[in-house]
MARTI-402294 format. One record per residue (C-alpha): x, y, z; residue in three letters. Coordinates in steps of 0.25 Angstrom, whole numbers, padded with zeros to 4 digits, always signed. Layout:
<atoms>
XYZALA...
</atoms>
This chain:
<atoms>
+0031+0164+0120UNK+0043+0158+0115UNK+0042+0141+0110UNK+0052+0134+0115UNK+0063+0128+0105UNK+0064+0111+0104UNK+0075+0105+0109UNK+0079+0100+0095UNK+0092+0094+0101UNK+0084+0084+0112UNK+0075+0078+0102UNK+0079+0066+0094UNK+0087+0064+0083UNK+0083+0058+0071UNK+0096+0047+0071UNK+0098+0042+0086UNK+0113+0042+0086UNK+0119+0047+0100UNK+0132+0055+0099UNK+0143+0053+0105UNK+0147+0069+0105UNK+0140+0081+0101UNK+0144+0094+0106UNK+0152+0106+0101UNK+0168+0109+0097UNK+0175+0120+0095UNK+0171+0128+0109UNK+0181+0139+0112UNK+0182+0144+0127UNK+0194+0152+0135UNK+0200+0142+0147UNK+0207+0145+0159UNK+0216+0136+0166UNK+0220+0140+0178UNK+0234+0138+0184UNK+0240+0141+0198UNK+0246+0154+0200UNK+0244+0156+0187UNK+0236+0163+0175UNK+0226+0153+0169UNK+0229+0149+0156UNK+0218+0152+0147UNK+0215+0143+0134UNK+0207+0143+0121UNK+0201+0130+0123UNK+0191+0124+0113UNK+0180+0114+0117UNK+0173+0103+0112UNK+0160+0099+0120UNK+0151+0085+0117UNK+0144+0076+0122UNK+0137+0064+0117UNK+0120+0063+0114UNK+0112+0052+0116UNK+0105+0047+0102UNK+0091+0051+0106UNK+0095+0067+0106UNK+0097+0075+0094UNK+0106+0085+0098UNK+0115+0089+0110UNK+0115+0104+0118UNK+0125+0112+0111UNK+0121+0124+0117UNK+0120+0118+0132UNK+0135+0112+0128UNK+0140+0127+0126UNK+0133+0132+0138UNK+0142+0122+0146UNK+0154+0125+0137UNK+0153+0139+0139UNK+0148+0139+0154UNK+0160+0128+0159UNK+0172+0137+0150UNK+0166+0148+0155UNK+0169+0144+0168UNK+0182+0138+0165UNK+0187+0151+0160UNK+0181+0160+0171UNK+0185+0150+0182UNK+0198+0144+0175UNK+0200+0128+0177UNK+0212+0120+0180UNK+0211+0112+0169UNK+0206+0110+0156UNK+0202+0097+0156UNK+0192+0102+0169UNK+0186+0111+0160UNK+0183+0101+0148UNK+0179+0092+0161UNK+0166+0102+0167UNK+0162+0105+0154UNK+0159+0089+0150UNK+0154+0088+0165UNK+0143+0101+0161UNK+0140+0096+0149UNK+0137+0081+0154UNK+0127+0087+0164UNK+0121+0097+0155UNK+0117+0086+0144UNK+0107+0077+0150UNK+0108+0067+0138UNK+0122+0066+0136UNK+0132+0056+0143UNK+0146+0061+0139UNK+0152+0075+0138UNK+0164+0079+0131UNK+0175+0091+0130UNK+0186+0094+0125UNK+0197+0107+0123UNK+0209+0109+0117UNK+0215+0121+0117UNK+0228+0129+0116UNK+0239+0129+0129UNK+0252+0138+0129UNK+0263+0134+0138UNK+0276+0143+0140UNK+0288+0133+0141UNK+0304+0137+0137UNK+0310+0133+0124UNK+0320+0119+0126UNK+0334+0125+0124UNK+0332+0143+0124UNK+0324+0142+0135UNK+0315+0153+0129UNK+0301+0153+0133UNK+0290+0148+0123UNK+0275+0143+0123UNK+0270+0131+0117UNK+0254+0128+0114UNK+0248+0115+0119UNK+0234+0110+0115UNK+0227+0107+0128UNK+0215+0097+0127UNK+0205+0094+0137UNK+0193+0085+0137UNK+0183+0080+0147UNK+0172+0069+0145UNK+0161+0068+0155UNK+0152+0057+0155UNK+0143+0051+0169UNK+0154+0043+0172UNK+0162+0057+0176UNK+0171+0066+0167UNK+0186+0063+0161UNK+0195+0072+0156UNK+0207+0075+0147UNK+0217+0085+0146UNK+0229+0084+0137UNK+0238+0090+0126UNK+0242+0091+0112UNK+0257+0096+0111UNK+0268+0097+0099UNK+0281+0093+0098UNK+0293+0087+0089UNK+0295+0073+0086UNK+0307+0065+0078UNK+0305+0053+0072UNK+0315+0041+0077UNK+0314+0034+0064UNK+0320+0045+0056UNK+0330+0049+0066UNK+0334+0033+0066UNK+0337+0035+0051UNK+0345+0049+0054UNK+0353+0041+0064UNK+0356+0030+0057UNK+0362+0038+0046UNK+0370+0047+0054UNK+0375+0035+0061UNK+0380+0028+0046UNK+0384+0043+0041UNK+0393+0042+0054UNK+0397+0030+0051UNK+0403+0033+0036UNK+0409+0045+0043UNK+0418+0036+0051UNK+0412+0040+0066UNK+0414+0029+0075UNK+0402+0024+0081UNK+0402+0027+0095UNK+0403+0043+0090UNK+0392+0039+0080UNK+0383+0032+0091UNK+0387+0044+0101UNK+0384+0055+0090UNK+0369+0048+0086UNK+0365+0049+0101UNK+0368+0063+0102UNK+0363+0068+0092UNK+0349+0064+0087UNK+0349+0063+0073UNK+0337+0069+0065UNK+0323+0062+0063UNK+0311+0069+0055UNK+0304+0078+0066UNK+0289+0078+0068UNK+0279+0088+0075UNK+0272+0081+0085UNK+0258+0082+0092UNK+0257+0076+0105UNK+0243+0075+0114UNK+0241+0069+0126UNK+0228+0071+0136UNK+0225+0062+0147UNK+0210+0060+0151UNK+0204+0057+0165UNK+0193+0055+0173UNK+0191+0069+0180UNK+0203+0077+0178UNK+0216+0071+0171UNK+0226+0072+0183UNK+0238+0077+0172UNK+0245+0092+0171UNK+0242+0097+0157UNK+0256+0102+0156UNK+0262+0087+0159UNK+0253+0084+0148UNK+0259+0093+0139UNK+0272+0091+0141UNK+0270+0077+0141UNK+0265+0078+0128UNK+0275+0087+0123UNK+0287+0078+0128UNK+0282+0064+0121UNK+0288+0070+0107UNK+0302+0070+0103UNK+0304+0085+0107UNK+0296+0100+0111UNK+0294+0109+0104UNK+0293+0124+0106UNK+0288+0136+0101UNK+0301+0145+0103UNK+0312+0137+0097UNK+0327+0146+0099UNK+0337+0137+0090UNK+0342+0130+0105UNK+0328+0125+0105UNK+0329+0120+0091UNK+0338+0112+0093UNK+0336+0106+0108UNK+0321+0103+0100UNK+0326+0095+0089UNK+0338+0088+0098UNK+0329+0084+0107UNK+0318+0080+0097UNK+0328+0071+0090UNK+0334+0065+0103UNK+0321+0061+0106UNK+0314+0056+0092UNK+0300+0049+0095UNK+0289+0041+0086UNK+0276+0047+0088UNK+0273+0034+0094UNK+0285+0038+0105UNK+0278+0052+0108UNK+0264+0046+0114UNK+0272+0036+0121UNK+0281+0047+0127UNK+0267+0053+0129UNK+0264+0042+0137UNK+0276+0039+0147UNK+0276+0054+0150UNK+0260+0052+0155UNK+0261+0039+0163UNK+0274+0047+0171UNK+0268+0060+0172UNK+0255+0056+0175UNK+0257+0045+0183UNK+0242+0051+0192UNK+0231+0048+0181UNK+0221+0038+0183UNK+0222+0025+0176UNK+0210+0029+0167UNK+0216+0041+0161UNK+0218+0042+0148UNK+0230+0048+0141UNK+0230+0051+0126UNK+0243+0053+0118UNK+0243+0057+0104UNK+0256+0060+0096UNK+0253+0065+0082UNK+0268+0069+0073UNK+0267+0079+0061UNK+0278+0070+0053UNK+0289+0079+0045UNK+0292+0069+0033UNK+0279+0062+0033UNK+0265+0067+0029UNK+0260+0060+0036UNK+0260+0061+0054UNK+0262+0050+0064UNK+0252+0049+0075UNK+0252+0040+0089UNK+0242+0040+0100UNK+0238+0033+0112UNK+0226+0033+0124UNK+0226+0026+0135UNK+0223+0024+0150UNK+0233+0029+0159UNK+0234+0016+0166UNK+0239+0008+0153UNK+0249+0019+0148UNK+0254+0019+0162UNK+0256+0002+0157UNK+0262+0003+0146UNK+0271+0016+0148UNK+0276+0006+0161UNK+0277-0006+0157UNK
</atoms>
């Protein structure tokens, strides 16, 4: 007759410290996402899976966390969802009612999303990779959700292009051009400042699911730096990239607040509680260092402040 094993992991541990996460990271599973008359969209995603532990338990169930994982993505990719987010949503539900000692669930996916869109200037069609992420946090009080974005674009630095102006403007000047030609000539064309790759994220987070398209998001996102950019470039498309990067040259600071008008217009339908997170981070071209700006807050008090 086989003995039964101990339940090392329900016994006590030897400091009684509870944990605010335990659980695992780096879980791989194919998603589908359905779409109307359409193919599903099928993603890579990876997972991350936790939730907390009471101080008087030694260790949490990692293999009753994997049995979930894999029963709910199973399902997810059989049956196709609508959104991420809902995925990441009934996972964190499952887990909660699967633990008996625990009080708050956790997960979290990111993964790779390709969208066809045509180049600015050649019209050519191109695709561009976003990284989707989704979480959900289930607790007794019910179950909140995020879905957002992390997107790359191009940003010019108004400090430098003042400086390029400001010598053109005198260079004009030694030249002889009057100054209403010079004033005309500096409008039109935007003189040079040092360029940056930049890194925009934005998710928003609400109870149930966020009322948001991910494709607003992403554009949204994509739209708070200076310029697009793209992975098919014709030398028309060059050249209507850095024009319009130049025309529009922005601080990182100016990014997330871009960030922030474009989600108090567009989603003018989440609740006051929601939560939106905007994060710009530049890779700086003269600098070795990168400049970084970020912002959370309550939809009701961005709404505030981008209105007042």
């Amino acid at each position: 007759m086989s003995q039964q094993l101990p339940d090392v992991q329900a016994s006590s541990p030897d400091v009684t410290v509870g944990l605010s996460q335990v659980g695992v990271t780096g879980v791989e599973k194919l998603v589908k996402i359905a779409r109307e008359d359409k193919r599903p969209i099928v993603l890579t995603a990876e997972f991350e899976v936790f939730v907390d532990l009471p101080s008087w338990r030694k260790g949490a169930d990692m293999s009753r966390n994997m049995e979930v994982i894999d029963e709910i993505l199973e399902d997810a990719t059989r049956d196709e969802a609508y959104r991420v987010e809902e995925v990441c949503g009934e996972v964190a539900e499952r887990l909660l009612g699967k633990h008996d000692y625990t009080s708050r669930a956790e997960v979290t996916m990111e993964a790779e999303f390709m969208r066809r869109e045509q180049t600015p200037a050649s019209d050519r069609e191109t695709q561009h990779t976003v990284d989707i992420i989704a979480s959900a946090t289930a607790t007794e009080d019910g179950t909140r959700e995020e879905i957002g974005a992390k997107v790359v674009g191009m940003t010019v630095c108004p400090c430098s292009q003042g400086m390029s102006a400001a010598r053109a403007k005198q260079t004009l000047e030694d030249l002889g051009v009057e100054e209403g030609t010079i004033t005309e000539f500096l409008e039109q064309v935007p003189q040079p400042g040092h360029s940056q790759r930049g890194h925009a994220t934005l998710t928003v987070e609400a109870g149930g699911d966020p009322d948001v398209d991910l494709n607003d998001v992403i554009d949204i996102a994509r739209d708070s730096m200076s310029a697009r950019i793209y992975n098919l470039a014709k030398r028309p498309d060059e050249d209507h990239m850095t024009y319009a990067a130049h025309a529009d040259a922005k601080f990182v600071e100016d990014c997330v607040r871009s960030m922030a008008e474009g989600v108090v217009d567009e989603f003018d339908q989440l609740p006051d509680d929601a939560v939106v997170t905007m994060k710009q981070s530049n890779d700086e071209s003269i600098h070795q260092h990168n400049a970084h700006a970020e912002r959370v807050v309550e939809m009701d008090q961005l709404r505030s402040e981008v209105n007042d």
